[in-house]
C-alpha positions in Angstrom: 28.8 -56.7 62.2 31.7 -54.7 60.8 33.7 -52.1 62.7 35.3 -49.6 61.4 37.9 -47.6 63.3 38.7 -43.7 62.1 42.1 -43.1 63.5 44.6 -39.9 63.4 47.6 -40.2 62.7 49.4 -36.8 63.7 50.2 -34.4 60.9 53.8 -36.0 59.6 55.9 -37.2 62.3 55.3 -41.0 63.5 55.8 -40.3 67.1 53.2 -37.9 67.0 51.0 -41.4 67.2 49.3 -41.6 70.8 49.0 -44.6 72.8 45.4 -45.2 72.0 46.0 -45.3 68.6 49.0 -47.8 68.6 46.0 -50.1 70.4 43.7 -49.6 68.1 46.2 -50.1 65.2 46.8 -53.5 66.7 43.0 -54.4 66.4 43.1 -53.7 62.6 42.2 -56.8 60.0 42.7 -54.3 56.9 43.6 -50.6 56.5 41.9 -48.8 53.5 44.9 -46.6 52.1 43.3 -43.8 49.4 45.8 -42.7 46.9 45.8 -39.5 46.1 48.5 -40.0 43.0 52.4 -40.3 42.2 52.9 -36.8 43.6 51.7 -37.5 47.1 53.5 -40.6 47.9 55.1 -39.8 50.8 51.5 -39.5 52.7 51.1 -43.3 51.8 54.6 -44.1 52.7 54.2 -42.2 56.2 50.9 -44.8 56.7 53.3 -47.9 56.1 55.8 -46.7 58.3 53.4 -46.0 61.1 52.0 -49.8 60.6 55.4 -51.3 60.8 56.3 -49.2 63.7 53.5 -49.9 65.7 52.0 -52.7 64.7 53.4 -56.0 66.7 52.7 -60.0 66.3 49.4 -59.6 63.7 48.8 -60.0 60.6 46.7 -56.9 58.8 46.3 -56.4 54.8 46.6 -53.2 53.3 44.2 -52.4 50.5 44.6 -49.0 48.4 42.0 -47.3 46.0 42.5 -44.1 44.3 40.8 -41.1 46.0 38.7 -38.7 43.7 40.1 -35.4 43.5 37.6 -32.2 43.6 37.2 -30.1 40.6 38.9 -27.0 40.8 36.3 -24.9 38.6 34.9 -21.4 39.3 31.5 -23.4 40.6 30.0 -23.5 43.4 32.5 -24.9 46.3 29.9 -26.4 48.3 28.1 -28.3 45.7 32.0 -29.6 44.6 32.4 -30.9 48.2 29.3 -32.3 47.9 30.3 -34.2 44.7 33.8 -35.3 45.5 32.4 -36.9 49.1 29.5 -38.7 47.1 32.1 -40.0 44.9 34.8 -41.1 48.3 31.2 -42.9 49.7 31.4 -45.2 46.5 34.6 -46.0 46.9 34.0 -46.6 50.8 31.1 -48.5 50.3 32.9 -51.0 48.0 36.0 -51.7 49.9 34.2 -52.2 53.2 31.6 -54.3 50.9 34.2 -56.5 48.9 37.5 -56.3 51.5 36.0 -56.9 55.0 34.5 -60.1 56.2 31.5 -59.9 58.8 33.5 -59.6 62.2 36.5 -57.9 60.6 37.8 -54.4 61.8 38.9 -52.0 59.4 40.9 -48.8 59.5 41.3 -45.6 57.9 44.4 -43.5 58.7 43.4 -39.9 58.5 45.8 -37.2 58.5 45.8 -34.8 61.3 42.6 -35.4 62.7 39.4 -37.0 61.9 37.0 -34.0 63.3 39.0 -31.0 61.4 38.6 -30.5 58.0 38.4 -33.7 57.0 35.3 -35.3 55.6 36.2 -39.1 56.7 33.1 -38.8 59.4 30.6 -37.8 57.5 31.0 -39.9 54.6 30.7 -42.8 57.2 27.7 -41.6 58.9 26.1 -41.5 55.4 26.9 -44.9 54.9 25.2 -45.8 57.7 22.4 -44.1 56.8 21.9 -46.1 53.5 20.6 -49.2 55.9 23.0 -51.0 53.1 25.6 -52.5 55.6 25.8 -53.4 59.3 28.8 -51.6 60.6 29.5 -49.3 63.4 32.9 -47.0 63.9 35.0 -45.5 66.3 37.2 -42.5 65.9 40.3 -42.1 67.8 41.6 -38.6 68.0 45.3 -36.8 66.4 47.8 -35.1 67.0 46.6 -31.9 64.5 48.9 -29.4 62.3 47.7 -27.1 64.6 49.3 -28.2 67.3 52.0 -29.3 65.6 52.8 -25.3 64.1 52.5 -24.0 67.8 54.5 -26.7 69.1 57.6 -26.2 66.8 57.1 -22.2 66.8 57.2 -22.3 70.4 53.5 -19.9 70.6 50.3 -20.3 71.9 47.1 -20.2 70.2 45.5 -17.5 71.9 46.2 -14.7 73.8 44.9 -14.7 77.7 41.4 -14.2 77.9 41.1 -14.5 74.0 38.9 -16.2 71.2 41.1 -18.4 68.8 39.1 -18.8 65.4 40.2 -21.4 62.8 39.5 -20.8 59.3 39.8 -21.1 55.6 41.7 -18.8 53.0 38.9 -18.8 51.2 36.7 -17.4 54.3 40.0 -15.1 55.7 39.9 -13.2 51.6 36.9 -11.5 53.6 39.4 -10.0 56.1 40.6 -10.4 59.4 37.5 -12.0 61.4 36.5 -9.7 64.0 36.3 -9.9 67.7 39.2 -12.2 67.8 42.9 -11.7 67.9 44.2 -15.1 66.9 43.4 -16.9 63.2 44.8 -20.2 62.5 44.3 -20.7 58.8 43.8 -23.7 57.0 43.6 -24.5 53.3 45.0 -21.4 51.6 46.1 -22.2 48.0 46.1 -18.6 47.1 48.8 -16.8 49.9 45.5 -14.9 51.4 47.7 -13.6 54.0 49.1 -11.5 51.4 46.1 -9.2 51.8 46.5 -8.0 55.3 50.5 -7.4 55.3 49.4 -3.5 55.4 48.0 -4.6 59.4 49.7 -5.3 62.5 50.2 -9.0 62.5 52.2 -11.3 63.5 52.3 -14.7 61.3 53.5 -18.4 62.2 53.8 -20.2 58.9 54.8 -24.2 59.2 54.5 -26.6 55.8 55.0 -30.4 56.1 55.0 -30.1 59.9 56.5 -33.1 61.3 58.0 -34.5 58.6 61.5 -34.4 57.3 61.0 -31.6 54.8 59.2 -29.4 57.7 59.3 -25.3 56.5 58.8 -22.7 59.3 59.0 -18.9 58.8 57.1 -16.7 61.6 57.6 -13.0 61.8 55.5 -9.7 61.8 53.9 -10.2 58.6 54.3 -7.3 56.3 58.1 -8.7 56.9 58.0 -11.7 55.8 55.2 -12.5 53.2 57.1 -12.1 50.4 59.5 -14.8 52.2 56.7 -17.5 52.8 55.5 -16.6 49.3 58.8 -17.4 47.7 59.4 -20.5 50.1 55.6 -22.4 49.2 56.2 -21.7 45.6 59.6 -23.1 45.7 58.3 -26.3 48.1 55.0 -27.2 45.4 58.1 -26.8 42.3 60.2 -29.4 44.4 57.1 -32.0 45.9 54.4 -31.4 43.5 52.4 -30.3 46.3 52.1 -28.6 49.6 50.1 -28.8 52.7 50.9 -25.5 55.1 49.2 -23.4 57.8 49.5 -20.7 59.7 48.8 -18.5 62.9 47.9 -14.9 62.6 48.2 -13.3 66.1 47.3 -9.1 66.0 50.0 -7.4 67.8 
């Protein structure tokens, strides 16, 4: 039997690592790094440091594999998630095929996470459901961006008595949910929040939380849009990419 261990990592900062996972990093034969390209080195490098942090008197290989990247057409979303996690399954089934010996544990170091917005669990449940190799997994929880924004802009989630949604920018270009007053939103390459700046809203903008090239803006929102627009286009320009979220909060 092979065991796989799912563990979040926090969303940038090492010391967002909990105790539980510093154990369980110490339990690790080989960690499965997916490369997601030049661009996004740093989340690969952030992995490595967490390792040699943490890790104490064992030896562990590290084996990366290029990631598959969704396509970014005017299709159908769904069935392009659908494609790109057939695709990671592949490349999962291989490496825990070819890289881990029977009794072996093996890790994956997901960002945030693993039970929000990331797909890490269900491509492992489907492997199990193939019949095609005698594993089982364990997930230990992150620290998430989510926390992480409300932590460094010093608000909570929700207000008393309140609903907290979390969302997509894709799902918030259909307006402001209703029946709630707080809107964490995730995913949002297109500055959604650009289409409510004529309501009363507060927003809590963080990008790279936790890491050393952290962006925070927060403001009433019709105030500073234009600011966080500026500051993500500038941030991609410089990195190649971004990875943000925010907190809308109706006044």
């Amino acid at each position: 039997m092979k065991t796989i261990l799912i563990i979040g990592i926090g969303a940038g900062n090492p010391e967002y690592i909990t105790v539980q996972a510093i154990k369980a990093l110490n339990q690790v034969d080989v960690f499965f790094f997916m490369d997601k390209g030049q661009t996004k080195e740093k989340l690969n490098h952030l992995r490595r440091e967490i390792c040699e942090r943490y890790i104490e008197a064992h030896h562990y290989r590290i084996v990366e594999s290029l990631t598959p990247e969704r396509e970014r057409t005017e299709g159908d979303y769904l069935q392009a998630v659908d494609r790109l996690n057939t695709d990671k399954q592949i490349i999962f089934e291989r490496l825990i095929a070819e890289e881990l010996e029977e009794g072996q544990c093996g890790a994956f170091l997901v960002w945030g996470d693993p039970s929000l917005y990331d797909s890490t669990l269900r491509i492992l449940d489907a492997i199990i459901q193939t019949g095609r190799h005698a594993l089982e997994y364990r997930v230990i929880p992150g620290i998430t961006s989510v926390q992480a924004l409300t932590a460094q802009h010093k608000v909570p989630l929700n207000h008393i008595g309140r609903s907290v949604e979390i969302t997509t920018g894709r799902r918030l270009a259909n307006g402001f949910p209703e029946n709630v007053d707080s809107v964490v939103v995730m995913l949002d390459a297109e500055n959604t929040f650009t289409t409510l700046i004529d309501q009363d809203i507060d927003i809590y903008w963080g990008a790279y939380l936790g890491t050393p090239d952290e962006i925070l803006v927060s403001g009433k929102l019709k105030e500073v849009a234009a600011q966080i627009e500026r500051a993500r286009e500038a941030a991609r320009e410089a990195n190649g990419w971004i990875m943000d979220t925010y907190l809308l909060k109706r006044r």
